[in-house]
N, C-alpha and C positions, 0 to 999 in steps of 0.2 A: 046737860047733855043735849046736844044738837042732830037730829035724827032725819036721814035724806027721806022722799017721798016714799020711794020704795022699803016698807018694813019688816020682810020676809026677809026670817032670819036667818036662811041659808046664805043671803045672798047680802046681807051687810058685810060692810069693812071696817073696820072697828081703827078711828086715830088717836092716838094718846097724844093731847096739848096740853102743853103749859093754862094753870087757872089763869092767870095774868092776861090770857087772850079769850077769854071768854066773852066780854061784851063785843067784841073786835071780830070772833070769826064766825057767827049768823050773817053779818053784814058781808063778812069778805066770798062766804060761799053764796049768796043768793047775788053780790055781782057777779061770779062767774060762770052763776046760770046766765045770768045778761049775754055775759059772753058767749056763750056756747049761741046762742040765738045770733051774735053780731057775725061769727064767725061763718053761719051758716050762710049770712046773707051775703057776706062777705065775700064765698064763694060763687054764689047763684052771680054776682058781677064782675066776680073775674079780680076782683081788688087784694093780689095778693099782698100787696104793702100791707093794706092795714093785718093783714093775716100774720104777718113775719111780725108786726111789731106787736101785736095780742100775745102772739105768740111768746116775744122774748121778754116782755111784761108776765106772762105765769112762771116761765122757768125762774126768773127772780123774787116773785112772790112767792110762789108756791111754799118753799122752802121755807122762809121768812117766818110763816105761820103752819108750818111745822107742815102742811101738805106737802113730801116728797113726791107724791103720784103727779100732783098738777106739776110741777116743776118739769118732770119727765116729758110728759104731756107737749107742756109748754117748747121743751126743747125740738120736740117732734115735730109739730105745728112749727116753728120760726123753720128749720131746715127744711121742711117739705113746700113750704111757703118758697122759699129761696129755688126749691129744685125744679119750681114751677107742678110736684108734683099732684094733683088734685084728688086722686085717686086716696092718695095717704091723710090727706087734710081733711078728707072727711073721715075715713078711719079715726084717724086721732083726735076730732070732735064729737064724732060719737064714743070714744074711749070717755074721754072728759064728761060727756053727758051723764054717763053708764057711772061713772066713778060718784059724783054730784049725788046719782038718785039714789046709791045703796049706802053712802058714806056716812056713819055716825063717828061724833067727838065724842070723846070721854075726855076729862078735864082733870089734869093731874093733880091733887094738893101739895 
């Protein structure tokens, strides 16, 4: 079991994954805490490119490894990136942040 920072149990989201990704998604949520930092900086310069392509990089992954939330996320962040809209991109990075810190796996057998 993979347990986000935040462990107040009101406020977990509980994701059922395949066991077969179990050594695979520690690594894959502690890069998109990376991200969520890249994303922020990403902002404060104006670099929506890289924003729109982080962005279409989670809708793709997210899913993959069974996170449907980042995927969502992800699509959010690539279009608001595109809409130039800034306001939403951070919205939807702090969504992703929020999602990260309350999110525990449970590991299917």
């Amino acid at each position: 079991m993979t347990t986000g920072p935040n462990r107040n149990a009101e406020n977990v989201i509980t994701v059922h994954i395949d066991q077969g990704l179990e050594e695979l998604v520690p690594g894959f949520l502690e890069n998109r805490r990376g991200d969520v930092q890249i994303l922020e900086t990403a902002l404060e310069q104006n670099n929506l490119a890289q924003i729109r392509i982080i962005g279409h990089r989670l809708k793709g992954d997210g899913g993959g490894y069974g996170f449907d939330a980042i995927s969502m996320v992800g699509a959010a962040l690539e279009q608001a990136a595109a809409r130039e809209d800034r306001d939403a991109i951070r919205r939807h990075t702090a969504e992703l942040d929020e999602f990260l810190a309350r999110v525990t796996v449970v590991y299917r057998r």
